[in-house]
C-alpha positions in Angstrom: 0.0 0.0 0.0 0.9 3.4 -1.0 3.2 5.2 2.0 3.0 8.6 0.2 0.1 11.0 -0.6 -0.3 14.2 -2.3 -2.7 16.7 -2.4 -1.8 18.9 -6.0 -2.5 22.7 -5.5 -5.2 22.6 -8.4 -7.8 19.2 -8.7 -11.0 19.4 -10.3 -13.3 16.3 -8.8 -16.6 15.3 -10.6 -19.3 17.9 -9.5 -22.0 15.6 -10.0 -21.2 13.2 -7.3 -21.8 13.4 -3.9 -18.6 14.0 -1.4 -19.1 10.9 0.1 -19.1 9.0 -3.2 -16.0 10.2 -4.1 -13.9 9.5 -0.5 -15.6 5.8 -1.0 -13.7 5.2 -3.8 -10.9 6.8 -2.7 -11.1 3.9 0.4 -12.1 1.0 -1.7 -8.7 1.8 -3.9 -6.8 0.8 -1.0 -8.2 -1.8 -0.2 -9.7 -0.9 3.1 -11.3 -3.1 5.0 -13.9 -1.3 6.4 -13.6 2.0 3.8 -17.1 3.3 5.2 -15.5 4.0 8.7 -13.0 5.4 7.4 -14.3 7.8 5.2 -16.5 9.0 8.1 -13.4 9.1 10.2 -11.2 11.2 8.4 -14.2 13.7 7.6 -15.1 14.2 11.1 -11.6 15.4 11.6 -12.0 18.2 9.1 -15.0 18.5 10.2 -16.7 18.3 6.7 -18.6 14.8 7.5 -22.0 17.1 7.6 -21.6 17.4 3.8 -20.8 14.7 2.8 -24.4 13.7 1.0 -23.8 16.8 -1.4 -23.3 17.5 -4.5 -20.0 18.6 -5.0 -20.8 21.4 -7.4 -22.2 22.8 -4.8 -19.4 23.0 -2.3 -17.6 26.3 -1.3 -14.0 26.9 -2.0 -13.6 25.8 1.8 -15.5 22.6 2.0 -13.6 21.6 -1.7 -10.6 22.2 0.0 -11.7 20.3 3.0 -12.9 17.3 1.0 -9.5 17.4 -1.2 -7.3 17.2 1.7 -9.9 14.6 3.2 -9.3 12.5 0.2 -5.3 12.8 0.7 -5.4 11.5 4.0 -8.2 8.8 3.4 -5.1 6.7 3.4 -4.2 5.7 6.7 -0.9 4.5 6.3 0.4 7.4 4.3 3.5 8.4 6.3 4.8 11.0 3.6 2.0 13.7 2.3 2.4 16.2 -0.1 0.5 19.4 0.0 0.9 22.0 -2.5 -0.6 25.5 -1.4 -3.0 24.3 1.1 -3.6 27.6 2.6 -4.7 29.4 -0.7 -8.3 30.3 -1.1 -9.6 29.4 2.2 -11.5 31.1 5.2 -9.9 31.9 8.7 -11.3 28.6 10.3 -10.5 26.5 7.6 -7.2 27.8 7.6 -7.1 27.0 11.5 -8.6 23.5 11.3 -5.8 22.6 9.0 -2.7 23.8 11.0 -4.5 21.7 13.9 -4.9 18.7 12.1 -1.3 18.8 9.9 0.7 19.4 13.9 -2.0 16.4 15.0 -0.6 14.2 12.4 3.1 15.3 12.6 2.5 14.1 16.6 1.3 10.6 15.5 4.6 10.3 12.9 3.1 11.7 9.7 5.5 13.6 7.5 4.3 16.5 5.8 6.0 18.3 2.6 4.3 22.0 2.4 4.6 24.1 -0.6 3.7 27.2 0.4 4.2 31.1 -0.7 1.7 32.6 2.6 5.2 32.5 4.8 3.8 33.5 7.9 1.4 30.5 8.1 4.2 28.3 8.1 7.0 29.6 10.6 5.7 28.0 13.4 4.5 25.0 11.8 7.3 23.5 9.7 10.8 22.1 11.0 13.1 22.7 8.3 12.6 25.5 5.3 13.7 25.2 1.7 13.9 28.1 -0.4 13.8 27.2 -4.7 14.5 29.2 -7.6 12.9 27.6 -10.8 14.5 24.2 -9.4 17.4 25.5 -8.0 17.7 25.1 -3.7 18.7 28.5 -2.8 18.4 27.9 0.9 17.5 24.5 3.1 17.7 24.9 6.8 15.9 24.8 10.1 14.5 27.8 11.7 18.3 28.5 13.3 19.7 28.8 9.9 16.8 31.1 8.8 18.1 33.8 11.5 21.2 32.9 10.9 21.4 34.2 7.2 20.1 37.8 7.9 22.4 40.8 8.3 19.5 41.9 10.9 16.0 41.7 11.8 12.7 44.0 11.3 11.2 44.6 14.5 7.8 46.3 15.2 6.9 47.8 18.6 3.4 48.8 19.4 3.2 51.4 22.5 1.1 53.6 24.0 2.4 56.5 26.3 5.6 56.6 24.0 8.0 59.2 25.4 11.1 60.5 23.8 13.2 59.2 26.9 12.5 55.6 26.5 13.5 56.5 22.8 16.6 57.7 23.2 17.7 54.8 25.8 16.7 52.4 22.5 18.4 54.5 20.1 21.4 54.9 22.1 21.2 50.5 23.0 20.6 49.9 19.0 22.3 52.9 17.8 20.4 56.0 16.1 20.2 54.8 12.5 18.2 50.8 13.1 15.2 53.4 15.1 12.2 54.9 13.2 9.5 55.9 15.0 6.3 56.0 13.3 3.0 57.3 15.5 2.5 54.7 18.4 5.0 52.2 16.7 9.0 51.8 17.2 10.8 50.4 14.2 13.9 48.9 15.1 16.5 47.0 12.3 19.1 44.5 14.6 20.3 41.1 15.1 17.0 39.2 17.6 18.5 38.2 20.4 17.0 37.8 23.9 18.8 40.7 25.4 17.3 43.6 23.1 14.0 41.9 23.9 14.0 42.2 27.5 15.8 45.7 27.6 13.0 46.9 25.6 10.8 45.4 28.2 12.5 47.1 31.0 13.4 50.3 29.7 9.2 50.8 28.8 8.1 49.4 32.7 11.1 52.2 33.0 9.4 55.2 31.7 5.7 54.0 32.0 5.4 53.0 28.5 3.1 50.6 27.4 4.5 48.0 25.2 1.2 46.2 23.7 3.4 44.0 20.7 6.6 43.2 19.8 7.0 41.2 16.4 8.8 40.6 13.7 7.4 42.9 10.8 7.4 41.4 8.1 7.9 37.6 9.2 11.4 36.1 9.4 10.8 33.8 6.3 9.9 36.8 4.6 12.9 38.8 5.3 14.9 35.4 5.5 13.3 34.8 1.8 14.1 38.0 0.5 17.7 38.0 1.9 18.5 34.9 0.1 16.5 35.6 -3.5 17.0 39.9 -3.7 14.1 41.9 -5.2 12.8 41.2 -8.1 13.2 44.2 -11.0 
């Protein structure tokens, strides 16, 4: 039996039949035992088992990409799976359900291959990161190496009560030229490290500045991505 499956970014399924219809087959073609159970199984995961008696012509871009990545895993001894833009064209809680179920699956020993170009989705959810040029690996690393490769960092700092004092200790910590401010929000260009975090921290409890987010704008695979590729003309 198959160890690998793969859900292609693009799949057009019969819109005549009925979901359930289609994730039988999908069952009987492995030779399932009980393919029935399974299909219901697998569906109440993704939590698309409700529609199952429909017509799939009639399915929203969510429940199609529910039932698509239903019919990838209908294969319960696929260790290796594929997915190729899985995020695209879906709502919020879609989105959600799938990060669940993909860190779900990685727990139980499943291996998952993510093509993806919606970066931040996929920084806290993938273990290693490769980075292609039309075939080419430009980059191939764990999240380490990713931070590794940049000259610096893009932070964002959201504040309220921002006072030029608590500026000047940052500017004088990071030096004057990484520091924009902009409104309620601190721009600051460095190397992340644990020590700029909490002496921005202190220096706002400091000077009675509320610090209400500190992130890295935009993501690090973005910046990590663009540091390794360049801009395109």
């Amino acid at each position: 039996m198959s160890r690998m499956s793969v859900m292609p970014d693009e799949v057009v399924l019969p819109p005549d039949l009925t979901g359930y219809k289609i994730l039988l087959h999908e069952a009987r073609l492995f030779g399932l035992n009980n393919p029935e159970k399974r299909v219901f199984e697998i569906t109440r995961r993704l939590k698309i088992d409700w529609a199952l008696g429909r017509y799939v012509g009639g399915y929203s871009a969510g429940m199609y990409k529910r039932l698509l990545l239903s019919r990838v895993l209908i294969n319960p001894n696929a260790e290796f799976i594929v997915l190729d833009e899985p995020f695209s064209n879906i709502d919020v809680y879609t989105m959600l359900d799938f990060i669940s179920l993909i860190r779900e699956l990685s727990a139980e020993g499943k291996t998952f291959l993510i093509s993806s170009h919606i970066f931040p989705l996929i920084t806290n959810l993938c273990d290693r990161y490769i980075f292609l040029n039309k075939g080419r690996v430009m980059f191939q690393g764990d999240f380490d190496d990713l931070k590794s490769i940049l000259k610096e960092v893009r932070y964002l700092i959201r504040v309220r009560g921002l006072v030029d004092e608590f500026v000047d200790e940052i500017k004088r910590y990071c030096g004057s030229e990484s520091v924009e401010v902009e409104d309620n929000s601190i721009i600051i260009h460095t190397r992340e490290n644990k020590d700029f975090i909490r002496f921005v921290v202190e220096e706002g409890s400091r000077y009675g500045v509320e610090i209400h987010e500190i992130r890295i704008e935009p993501d690090l695979i973005t910046q990590a991505f663009m540091e390794v590729m360049g801009t395109e003309d």
